[in-house]
Biopython code that builds the backbone (N, CA, C, O; Angstrom):
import numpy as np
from Bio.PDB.StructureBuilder import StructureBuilder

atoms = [
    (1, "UNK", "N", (-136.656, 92.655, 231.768)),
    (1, "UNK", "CA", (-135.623, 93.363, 231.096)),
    (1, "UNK", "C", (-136.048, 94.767, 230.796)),
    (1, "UNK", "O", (-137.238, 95.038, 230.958)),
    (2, "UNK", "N", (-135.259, 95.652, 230.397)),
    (2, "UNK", "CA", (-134.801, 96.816, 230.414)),
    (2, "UNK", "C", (-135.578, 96.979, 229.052)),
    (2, "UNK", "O", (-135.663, 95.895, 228.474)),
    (3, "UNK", "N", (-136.194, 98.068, 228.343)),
    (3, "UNK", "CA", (-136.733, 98.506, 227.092)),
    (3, "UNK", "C", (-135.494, 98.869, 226.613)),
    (3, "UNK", "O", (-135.050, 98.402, 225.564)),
    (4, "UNK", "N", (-134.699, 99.929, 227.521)),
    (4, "UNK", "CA", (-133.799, 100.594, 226.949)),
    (4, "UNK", "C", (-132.299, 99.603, 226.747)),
    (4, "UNK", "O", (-131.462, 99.847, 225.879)),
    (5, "UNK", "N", (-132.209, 98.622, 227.609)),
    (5, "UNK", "CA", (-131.421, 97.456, 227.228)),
    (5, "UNK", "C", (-130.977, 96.938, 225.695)),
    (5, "UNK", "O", (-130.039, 96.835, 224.905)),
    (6, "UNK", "N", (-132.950, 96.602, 225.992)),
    (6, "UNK", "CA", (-133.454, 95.619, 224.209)),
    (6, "UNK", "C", (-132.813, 96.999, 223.227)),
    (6, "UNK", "O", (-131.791, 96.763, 222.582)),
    (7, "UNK", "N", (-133.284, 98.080, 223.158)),
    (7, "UNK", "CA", (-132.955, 99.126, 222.421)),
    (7, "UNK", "C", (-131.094, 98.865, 221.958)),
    (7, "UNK", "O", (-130.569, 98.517, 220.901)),
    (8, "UNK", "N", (-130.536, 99.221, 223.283)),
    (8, "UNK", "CA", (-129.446, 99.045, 223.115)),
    (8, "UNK", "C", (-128.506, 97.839, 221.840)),
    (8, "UNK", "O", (-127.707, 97.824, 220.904)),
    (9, "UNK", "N", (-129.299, 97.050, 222.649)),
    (9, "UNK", "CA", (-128.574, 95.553, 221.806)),
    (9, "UNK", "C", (-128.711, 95.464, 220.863)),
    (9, "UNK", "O", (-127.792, 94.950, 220.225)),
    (10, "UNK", "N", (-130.124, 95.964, 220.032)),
    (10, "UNK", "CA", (-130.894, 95.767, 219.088)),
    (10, "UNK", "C", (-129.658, 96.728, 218.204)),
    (10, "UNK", "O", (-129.050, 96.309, 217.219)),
    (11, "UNK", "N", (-129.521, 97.778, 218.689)),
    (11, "UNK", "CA", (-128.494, 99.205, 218.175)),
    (11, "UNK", "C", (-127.013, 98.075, 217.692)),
    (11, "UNK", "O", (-126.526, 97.863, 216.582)),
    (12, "UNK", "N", (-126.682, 97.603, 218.902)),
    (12, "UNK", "CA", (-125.176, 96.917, 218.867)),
    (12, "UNK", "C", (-125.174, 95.793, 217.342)),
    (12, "UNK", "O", (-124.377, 95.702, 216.408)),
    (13, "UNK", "N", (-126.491, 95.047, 217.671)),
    (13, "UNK", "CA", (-126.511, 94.224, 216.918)),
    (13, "UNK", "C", (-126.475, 94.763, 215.176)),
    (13, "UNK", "O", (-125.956, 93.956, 214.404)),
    (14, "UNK", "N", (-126.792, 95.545, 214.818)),
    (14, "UNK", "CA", (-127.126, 96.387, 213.647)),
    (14, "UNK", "C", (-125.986, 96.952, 213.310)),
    (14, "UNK", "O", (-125.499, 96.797, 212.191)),
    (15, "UNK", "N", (-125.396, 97.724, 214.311)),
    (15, "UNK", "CA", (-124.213, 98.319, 214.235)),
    (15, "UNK", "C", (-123.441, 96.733, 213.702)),
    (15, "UNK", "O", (-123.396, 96.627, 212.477)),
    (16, "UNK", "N", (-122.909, 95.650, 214.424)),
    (16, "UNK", "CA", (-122.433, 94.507, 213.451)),
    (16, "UNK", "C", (-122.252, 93.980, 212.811)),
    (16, "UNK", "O", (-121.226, 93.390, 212.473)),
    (17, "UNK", "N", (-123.840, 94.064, 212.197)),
    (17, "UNK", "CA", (-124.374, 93.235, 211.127)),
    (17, "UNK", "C", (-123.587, 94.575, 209.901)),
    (17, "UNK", "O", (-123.271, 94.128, 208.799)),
    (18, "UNK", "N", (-123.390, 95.720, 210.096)),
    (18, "UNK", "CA", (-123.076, 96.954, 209.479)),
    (18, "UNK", "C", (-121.496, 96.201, 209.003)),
    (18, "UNK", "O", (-121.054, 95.759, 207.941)),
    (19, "UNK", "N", (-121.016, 96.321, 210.256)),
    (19, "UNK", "CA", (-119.314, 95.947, 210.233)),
    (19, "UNK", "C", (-119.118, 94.755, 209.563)),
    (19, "UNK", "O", (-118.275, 94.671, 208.670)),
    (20, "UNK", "N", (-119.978, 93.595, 209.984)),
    (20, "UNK", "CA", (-119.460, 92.234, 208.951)),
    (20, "UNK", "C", (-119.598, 92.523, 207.758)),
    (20, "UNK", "O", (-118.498, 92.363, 207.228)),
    (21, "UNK", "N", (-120.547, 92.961, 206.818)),
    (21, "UNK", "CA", (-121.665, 93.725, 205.521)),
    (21, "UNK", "C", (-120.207, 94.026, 205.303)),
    (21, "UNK", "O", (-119.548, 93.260, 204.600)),
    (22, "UNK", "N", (-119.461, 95.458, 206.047)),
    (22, "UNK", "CA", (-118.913, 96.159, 205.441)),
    (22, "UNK", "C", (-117.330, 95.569, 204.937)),
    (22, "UNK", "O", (-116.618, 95.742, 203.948)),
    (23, "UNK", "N", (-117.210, 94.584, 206.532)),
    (23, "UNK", "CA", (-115.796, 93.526, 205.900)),
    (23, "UNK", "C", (-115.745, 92.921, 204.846)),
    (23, "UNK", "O", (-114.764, 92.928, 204.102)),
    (24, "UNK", "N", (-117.002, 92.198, 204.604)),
    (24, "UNK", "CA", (-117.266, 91.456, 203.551)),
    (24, "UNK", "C", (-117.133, 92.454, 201.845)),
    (24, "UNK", "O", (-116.532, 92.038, 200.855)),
    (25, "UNK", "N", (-117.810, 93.670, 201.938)),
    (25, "UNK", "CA", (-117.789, 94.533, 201.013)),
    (25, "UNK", "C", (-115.900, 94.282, 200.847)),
    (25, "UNK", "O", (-115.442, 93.607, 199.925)),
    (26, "UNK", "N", (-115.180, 94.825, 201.702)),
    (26, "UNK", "CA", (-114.141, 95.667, 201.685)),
    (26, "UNK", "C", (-112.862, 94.472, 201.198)),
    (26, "UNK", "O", (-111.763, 94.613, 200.662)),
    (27, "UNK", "N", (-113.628, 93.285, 201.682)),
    (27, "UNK", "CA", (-112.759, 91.536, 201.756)),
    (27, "UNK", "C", (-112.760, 91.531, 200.425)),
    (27, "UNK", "O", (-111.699, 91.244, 199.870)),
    (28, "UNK", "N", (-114.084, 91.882, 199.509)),
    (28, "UNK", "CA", (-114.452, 91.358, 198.061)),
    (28, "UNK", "C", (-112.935, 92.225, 197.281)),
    (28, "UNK", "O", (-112.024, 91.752, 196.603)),
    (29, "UNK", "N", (-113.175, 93.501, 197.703)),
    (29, "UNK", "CA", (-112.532, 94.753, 196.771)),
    (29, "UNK", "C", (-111.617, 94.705, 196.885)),
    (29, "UNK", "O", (-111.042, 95.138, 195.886)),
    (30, "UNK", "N", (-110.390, 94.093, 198.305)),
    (30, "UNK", "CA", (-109.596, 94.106, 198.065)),
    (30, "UNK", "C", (-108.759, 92.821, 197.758)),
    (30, "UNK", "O", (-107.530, 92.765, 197.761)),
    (31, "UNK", "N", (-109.935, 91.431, 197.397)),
    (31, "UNK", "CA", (-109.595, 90.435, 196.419)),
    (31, "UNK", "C", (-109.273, 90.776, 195.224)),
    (31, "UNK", "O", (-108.304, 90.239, 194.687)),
    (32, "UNK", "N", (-110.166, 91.918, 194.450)),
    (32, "UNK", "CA", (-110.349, 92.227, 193.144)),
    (32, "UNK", "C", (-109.410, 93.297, 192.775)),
    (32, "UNK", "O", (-109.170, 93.606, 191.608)),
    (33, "UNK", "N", (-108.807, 93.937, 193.970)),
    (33, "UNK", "CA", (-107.514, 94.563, 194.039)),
    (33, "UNK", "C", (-106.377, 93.801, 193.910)),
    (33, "UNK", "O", (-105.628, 93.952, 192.944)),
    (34, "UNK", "N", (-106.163, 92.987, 194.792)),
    (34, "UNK", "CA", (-105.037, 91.700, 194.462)),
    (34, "UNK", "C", (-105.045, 91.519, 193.202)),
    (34, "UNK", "O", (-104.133, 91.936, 192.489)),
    (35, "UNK", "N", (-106.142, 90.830, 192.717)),
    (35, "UNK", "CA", (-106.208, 90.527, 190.860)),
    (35, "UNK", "C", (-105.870, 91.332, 190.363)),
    (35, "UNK", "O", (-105.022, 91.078, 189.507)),
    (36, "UNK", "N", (-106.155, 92.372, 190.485)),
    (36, "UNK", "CA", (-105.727, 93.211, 189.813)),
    (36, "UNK", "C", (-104.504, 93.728, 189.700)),
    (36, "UNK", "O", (-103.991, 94.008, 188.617)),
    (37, "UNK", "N", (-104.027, 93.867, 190.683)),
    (37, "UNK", "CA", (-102.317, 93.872, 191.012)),
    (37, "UNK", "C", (-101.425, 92.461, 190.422)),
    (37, "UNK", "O", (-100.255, 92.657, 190.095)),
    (38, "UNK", "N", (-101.902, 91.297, 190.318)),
    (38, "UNK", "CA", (-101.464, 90.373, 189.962)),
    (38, "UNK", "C", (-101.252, 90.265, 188.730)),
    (38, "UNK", "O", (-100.320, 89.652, 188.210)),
    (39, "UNK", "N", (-102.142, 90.879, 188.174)),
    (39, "UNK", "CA", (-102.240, 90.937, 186.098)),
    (39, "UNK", "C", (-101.109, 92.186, 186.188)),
    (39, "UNK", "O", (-99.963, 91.882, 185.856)),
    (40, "UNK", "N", (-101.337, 93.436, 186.574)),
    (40, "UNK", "CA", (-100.072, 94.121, 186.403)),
    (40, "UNK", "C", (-98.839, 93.747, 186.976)),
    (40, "UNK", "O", (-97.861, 94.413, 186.637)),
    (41, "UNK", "N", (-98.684, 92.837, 187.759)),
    (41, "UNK", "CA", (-97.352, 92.328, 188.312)),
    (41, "UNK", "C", (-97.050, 91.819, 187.245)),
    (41, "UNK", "O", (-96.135, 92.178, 186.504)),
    (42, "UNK", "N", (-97.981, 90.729, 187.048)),
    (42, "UNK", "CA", (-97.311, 90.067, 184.967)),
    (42, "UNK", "C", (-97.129, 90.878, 184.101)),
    (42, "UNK", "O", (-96.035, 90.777, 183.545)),
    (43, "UNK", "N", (-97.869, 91.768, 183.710)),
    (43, "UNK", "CA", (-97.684, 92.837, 182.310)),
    (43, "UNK", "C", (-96.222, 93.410, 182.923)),
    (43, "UNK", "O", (-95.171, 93.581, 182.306)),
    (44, "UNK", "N", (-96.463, 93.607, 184.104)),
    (44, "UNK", "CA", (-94.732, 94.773, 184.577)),
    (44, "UNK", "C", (-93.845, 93.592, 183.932)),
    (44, "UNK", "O", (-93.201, 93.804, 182.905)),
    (45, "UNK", "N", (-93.839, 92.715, 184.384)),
    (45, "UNK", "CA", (-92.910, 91.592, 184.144)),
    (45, "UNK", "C", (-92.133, 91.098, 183.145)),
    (45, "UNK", "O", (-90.961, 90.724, 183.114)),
    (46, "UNK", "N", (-93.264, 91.184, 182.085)),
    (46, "UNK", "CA", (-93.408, 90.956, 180.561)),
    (46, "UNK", "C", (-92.569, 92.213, 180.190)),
    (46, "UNK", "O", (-91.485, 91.768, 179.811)),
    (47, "UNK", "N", (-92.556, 93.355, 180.130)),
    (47, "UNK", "CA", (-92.526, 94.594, 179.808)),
    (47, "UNK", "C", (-90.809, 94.828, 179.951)),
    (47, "UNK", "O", (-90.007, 95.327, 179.162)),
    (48, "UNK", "N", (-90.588, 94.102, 181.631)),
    (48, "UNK", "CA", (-89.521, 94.115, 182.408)),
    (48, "UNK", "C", (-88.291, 93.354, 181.086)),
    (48, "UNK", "O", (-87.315, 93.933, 180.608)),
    (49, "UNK", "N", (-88.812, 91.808, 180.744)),
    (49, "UNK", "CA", (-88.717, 91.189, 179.835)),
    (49, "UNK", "C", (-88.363, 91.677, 178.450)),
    (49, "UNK", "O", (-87.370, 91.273, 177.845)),
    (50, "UNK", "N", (-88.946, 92.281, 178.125)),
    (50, "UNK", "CA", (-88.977, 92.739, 176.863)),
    (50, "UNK", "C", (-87.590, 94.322, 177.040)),
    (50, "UNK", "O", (-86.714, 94.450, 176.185)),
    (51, "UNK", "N", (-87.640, 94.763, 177.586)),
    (51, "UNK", "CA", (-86.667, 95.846, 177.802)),
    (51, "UNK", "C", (-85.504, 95.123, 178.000)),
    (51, "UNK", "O", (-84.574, 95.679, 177.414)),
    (52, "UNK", "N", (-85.165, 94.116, 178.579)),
    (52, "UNK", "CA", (-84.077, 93.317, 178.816)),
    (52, "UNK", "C", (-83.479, 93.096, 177.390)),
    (52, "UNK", "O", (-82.495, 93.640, 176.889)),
    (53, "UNK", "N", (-84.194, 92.300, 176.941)),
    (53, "UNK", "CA", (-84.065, 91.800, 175.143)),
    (53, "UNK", "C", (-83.460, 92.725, 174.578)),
    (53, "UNK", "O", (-82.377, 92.806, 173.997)),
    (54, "UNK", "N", (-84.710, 93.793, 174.929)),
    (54, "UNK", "CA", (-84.002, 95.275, 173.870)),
    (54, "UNK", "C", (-82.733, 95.684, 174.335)),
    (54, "UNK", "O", (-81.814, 95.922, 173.552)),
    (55, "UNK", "N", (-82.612, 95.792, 175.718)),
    (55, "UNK", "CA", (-81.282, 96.467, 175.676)),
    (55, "UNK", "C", (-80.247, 95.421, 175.668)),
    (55, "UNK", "O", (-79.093, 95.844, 175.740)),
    (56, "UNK", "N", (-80.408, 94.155, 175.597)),
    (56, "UNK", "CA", (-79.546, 93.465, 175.217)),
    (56, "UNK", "C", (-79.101, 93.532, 173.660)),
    (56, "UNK", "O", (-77.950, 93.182, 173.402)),
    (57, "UNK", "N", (-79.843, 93.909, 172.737)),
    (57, "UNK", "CA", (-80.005, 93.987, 171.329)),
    (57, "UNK", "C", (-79.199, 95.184, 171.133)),
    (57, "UNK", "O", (-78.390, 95.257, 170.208)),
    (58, "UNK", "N", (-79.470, 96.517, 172.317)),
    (58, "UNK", "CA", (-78.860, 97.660, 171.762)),
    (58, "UNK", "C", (-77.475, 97.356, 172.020)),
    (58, "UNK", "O", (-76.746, 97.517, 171.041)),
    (59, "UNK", "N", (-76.976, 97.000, 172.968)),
    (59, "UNK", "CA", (-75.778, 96.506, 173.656)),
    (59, "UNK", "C", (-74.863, 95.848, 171.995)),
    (59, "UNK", "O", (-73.908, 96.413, 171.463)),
    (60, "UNK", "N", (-75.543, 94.541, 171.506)),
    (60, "UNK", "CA", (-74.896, 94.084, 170.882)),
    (60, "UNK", "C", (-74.464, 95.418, 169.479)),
    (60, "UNK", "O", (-73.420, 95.578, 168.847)),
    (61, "UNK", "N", (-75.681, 96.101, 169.433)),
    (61, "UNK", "CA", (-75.808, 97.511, 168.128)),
    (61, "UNK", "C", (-74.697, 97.866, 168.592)),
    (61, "UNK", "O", (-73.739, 97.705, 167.836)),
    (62, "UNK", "N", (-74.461, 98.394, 169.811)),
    (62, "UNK", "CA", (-73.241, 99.177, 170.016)),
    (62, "UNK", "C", (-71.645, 98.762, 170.045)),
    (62, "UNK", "O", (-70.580, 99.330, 169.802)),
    (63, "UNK", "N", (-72.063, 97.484, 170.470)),
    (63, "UNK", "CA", (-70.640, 96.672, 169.723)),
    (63, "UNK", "C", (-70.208, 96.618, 168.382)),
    (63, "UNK", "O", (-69.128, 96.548, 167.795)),
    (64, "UNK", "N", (-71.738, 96.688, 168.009)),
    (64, "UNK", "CA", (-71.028, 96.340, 166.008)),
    (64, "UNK", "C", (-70.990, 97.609, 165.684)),
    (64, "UNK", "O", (-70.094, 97.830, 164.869)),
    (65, "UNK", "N", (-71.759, 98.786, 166.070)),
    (65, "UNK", "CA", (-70.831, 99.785, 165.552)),
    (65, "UNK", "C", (-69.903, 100.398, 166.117)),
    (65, "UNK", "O", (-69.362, 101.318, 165.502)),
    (66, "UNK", "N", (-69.405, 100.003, 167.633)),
    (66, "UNK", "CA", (-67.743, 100.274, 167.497)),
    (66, "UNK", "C", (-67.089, 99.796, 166.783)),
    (66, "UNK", "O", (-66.040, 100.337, 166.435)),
    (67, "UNK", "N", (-67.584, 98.306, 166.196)),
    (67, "UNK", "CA", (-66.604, 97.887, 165.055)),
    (67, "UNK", "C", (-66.797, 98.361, 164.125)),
    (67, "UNK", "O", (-65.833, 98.216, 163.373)),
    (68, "UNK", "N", (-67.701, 98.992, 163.631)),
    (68, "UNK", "CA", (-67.907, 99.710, 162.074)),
    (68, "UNK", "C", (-67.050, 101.042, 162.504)),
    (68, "UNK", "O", (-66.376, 101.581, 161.626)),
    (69, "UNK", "N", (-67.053, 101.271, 163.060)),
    (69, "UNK", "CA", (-66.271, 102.886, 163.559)),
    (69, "UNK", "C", (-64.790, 102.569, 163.243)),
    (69, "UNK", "O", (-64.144, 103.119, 162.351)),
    (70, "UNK", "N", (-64.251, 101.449, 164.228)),
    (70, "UNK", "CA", (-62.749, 101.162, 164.161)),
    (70, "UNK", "C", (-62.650, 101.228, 162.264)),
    (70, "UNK", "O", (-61.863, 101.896, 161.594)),
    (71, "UNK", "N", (-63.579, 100.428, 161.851)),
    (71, "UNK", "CA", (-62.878, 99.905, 160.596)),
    (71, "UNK", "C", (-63.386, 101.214, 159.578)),
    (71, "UNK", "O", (-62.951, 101.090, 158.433)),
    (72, "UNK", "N", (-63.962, 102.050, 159.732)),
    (72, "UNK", "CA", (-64.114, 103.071, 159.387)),
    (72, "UNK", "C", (-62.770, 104.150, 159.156)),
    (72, "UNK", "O", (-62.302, 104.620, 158.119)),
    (73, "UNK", "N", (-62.458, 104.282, 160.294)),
    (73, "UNK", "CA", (-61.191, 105.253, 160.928)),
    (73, "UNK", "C", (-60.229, 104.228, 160.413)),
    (73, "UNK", "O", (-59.390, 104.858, 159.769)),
    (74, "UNK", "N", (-59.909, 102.788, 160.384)),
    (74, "UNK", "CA", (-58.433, 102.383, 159.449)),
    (74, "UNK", "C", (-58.875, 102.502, 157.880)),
    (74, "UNK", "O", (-57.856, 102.616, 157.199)),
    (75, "UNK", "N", (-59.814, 102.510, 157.249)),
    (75, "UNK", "CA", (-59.998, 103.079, 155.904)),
    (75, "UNK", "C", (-59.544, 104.395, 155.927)),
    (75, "UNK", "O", (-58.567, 104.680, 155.235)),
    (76, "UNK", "N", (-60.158, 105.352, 156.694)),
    (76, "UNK", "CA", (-60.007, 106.855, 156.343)),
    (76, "UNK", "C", (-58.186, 107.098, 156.151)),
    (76, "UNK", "O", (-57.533, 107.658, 155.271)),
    (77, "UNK", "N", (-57.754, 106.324, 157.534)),
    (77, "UNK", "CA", (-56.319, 106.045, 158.007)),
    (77, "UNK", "C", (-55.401, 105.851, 156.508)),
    (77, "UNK", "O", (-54.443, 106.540, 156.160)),
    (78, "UNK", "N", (-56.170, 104.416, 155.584)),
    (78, "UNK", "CA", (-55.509, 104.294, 154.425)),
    (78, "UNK", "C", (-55.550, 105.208, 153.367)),
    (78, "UNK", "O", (-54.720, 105.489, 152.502)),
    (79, "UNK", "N", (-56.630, 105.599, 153.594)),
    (79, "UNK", "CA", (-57.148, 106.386, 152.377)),
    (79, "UNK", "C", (-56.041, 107.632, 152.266)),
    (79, "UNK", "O", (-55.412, 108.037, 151.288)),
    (80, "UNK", "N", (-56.056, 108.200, 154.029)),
    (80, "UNK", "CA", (-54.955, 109.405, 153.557)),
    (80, "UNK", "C", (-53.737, 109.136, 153.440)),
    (80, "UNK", "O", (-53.017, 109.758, 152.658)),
    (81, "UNK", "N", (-53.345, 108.248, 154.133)),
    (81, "UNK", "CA", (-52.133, 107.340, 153.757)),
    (81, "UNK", "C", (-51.719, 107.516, 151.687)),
    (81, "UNK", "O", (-50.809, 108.016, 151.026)),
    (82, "UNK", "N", (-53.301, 106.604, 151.317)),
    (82, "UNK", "CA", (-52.932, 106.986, 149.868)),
    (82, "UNK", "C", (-52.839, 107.881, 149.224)),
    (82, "UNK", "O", (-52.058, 107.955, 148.276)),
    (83, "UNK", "N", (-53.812, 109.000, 149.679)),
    (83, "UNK", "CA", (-54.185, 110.385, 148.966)),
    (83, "UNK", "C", (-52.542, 111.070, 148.973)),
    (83, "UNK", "O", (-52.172, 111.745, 148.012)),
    (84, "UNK", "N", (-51.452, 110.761, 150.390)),
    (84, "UNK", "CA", (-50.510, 111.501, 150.530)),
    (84, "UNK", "C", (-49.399, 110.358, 149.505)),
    (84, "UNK", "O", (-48.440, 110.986, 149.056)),
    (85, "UNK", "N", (-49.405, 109.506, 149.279)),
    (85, "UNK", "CA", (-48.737, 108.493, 148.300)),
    (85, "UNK", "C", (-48.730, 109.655, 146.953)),
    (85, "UNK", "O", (-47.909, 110.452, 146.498)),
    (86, "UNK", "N", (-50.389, 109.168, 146.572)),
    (86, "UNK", "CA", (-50.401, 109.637, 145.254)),
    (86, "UNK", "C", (-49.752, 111.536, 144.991)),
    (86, "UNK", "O", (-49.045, 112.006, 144.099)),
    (87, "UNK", "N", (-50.207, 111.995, 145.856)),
    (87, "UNK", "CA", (-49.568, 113.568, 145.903)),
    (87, "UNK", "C", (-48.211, 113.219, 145.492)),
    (87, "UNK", "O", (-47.660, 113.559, 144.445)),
    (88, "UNK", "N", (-47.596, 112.292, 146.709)),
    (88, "UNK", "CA", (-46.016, 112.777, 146.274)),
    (88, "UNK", "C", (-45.569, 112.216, 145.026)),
    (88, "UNK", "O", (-44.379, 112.262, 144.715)),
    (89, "UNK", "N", (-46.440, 111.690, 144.295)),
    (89, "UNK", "CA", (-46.003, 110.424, 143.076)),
    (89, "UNK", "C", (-46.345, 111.668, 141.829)),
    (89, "UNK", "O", (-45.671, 111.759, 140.804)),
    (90, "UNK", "N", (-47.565, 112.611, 142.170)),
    (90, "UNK", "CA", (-47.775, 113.340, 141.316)),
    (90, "UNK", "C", (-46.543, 114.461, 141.486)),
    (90, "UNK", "O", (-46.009, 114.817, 140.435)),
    (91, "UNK", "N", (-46.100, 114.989, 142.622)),
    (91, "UNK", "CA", (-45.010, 115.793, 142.399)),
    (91, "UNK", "C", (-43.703, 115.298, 141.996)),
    (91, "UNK", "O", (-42.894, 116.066, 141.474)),
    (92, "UNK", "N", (-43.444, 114.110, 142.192)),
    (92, "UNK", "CA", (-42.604, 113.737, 141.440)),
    (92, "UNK", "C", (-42.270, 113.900, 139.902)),
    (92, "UNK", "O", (-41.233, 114.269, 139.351)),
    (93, "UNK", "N", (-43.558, 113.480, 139.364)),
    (93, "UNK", "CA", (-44.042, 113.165, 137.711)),
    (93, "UNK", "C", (-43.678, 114.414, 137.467)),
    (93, "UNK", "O", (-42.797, 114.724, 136.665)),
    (94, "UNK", "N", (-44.665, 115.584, 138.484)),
    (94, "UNK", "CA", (-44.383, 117.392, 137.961)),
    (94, "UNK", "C", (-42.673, 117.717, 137.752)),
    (94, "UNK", "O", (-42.084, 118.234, 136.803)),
    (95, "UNK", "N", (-42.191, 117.212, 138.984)),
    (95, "UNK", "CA", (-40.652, 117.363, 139.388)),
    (95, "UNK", "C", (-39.708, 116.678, 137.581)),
    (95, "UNK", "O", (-38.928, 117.348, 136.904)),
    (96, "UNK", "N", (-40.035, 115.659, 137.374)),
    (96, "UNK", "CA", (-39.909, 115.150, 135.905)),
    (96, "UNK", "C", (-40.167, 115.749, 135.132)),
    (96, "UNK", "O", (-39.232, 116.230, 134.493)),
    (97, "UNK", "N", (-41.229, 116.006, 134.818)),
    (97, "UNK", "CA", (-41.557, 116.608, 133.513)),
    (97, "UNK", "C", (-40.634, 117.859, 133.372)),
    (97, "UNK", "O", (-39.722, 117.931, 132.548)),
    (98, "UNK", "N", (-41.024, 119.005, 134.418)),
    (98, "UNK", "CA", (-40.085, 119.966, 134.666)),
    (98, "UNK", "C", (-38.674, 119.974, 134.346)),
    (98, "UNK", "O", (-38.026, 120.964, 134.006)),
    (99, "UNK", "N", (-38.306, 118.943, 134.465)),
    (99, "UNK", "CA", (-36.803, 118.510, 134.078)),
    (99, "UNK", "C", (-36.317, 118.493, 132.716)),
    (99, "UNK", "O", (-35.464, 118.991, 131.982)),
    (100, "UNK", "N", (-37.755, 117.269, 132.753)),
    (100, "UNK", "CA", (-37.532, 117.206, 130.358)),
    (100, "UNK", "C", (-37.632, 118.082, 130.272)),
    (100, "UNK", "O", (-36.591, 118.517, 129.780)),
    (101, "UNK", "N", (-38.650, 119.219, 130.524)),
    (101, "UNK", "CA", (-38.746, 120.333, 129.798)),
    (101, "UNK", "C", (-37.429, 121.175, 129.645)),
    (101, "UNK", "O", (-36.936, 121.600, 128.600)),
    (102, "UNK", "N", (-36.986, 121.314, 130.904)),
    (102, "UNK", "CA", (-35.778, 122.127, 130.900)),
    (102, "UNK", "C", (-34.779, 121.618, 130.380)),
    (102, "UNK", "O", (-33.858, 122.390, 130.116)),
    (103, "UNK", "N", (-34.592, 119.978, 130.016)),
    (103, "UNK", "CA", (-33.206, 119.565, 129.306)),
    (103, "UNK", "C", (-33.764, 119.196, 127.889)),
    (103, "UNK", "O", (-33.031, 118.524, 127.163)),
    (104, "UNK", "N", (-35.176, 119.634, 127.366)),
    (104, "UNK", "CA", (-35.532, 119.696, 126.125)),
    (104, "UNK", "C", (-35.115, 121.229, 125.545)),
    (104, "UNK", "O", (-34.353, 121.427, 124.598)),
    (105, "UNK", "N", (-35.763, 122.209, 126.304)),
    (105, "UNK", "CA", (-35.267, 123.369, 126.075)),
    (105, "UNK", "C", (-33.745, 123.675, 125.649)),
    (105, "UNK", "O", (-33.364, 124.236, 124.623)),
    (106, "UNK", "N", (-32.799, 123.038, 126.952)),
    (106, "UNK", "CA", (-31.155, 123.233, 126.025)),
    (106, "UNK", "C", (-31.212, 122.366, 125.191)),
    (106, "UNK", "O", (-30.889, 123.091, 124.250)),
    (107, "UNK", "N", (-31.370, 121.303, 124.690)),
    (107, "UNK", "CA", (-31.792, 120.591, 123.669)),
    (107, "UNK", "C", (-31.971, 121.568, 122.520)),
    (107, "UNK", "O", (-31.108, 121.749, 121.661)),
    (108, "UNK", "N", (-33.130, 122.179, 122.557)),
    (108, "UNK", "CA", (-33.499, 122.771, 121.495)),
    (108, "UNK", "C", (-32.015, 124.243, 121.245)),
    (108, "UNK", "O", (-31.428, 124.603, 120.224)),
    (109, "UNK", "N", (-31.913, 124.655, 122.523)),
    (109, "UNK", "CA", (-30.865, 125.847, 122.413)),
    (109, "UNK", "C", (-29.763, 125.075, 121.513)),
    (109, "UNK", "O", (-29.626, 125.400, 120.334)),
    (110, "UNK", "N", (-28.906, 123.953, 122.141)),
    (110, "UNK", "CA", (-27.690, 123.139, 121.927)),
    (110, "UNK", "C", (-27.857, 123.012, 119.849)),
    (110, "UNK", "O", (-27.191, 123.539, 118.957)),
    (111, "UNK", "N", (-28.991, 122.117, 119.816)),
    (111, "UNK", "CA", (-29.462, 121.657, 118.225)),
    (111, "UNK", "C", (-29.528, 122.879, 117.787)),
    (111, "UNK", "O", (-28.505, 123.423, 117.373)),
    (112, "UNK", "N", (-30.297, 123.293, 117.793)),
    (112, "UNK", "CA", (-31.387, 124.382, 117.086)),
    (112, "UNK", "C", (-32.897, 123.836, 116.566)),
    (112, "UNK", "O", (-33.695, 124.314, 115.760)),
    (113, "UNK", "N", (-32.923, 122.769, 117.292)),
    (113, "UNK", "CA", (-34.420, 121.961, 116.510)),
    (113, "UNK", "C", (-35.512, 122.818, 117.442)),
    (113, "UNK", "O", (-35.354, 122.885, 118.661)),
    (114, "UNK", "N", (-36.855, 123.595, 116.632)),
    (114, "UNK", "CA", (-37.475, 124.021, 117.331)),
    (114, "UNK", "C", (-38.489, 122.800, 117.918)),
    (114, "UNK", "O", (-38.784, 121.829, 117.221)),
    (115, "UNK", "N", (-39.037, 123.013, 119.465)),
    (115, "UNK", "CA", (-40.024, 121.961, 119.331)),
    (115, "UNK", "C", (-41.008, 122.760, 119.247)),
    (115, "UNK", "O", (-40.997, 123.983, 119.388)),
    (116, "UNK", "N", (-42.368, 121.679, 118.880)),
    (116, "UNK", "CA", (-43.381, 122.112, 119.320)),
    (116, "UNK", "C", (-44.430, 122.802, 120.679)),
    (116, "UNK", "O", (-44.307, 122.514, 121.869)),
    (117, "UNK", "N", (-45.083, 123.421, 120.296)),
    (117, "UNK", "CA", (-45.930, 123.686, 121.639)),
    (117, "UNK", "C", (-46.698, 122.755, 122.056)),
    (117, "UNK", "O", (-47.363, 122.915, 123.079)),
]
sb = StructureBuilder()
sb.init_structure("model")
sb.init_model(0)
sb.init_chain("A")
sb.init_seg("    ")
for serial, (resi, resn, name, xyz) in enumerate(atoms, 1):
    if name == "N":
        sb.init_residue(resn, " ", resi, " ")
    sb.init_atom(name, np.array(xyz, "f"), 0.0, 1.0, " ", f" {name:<3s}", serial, name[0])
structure = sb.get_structure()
């Protein structure tokens, strides 16, 4: 045989033993990559989970305060409803009084009884 043969093979063989070494390295890391991807696939998951909840929670928030809103706006609704009641009940009373006064006044002209202030 050939020196430079044995050389050769000896080269090939090394060079192999390099490549399996290095599969094996690269086999490990990207086991420990998987794992690792696997725990964050769960945490995403969980997370995924938990945002669901919440925005299911906000969802329901936003229902109850459209209902606090509606029933908000038919209070305000009554309220001016009443505020414009009581106005006209007070101009009325003014509209009255105004009246006695003025048919107290000929009163007093008609009699002569002074009233008071």
């Amino acid at each position: 045989m050939d020196a430079s043969n044995d050389e050769q093979t000896q080269l090939l063989r090394n060079i192999w033993s390099q490549l399996v070494a290095t599969d094996r390295n690269l086999s490990g890391r990207i086991d420990g990559l998987s794992g690792r991807i696997d725990v964050l696939t769960e945490r995403v998951d969980v997370l995924t989970g938990r945002v669901d909840v919440l925005t299911e929670r906000m969802d329901v928030l936003a229902e109850r305060m459209d209902v606090l809103a509606e029933r908000v706006d038919a209070i305000e609704s009554r309220m001016l409803d009443n505020f414009g009641r009581v106005q006209r009940n007070f101009e009325r009373v003014h509209r009255r009084l105004d009246h006695m006064d003025l048919r107290l006044e000929q009163l007093d002209l008609h009699i002569g009884i002074p009233l008071p202030d």
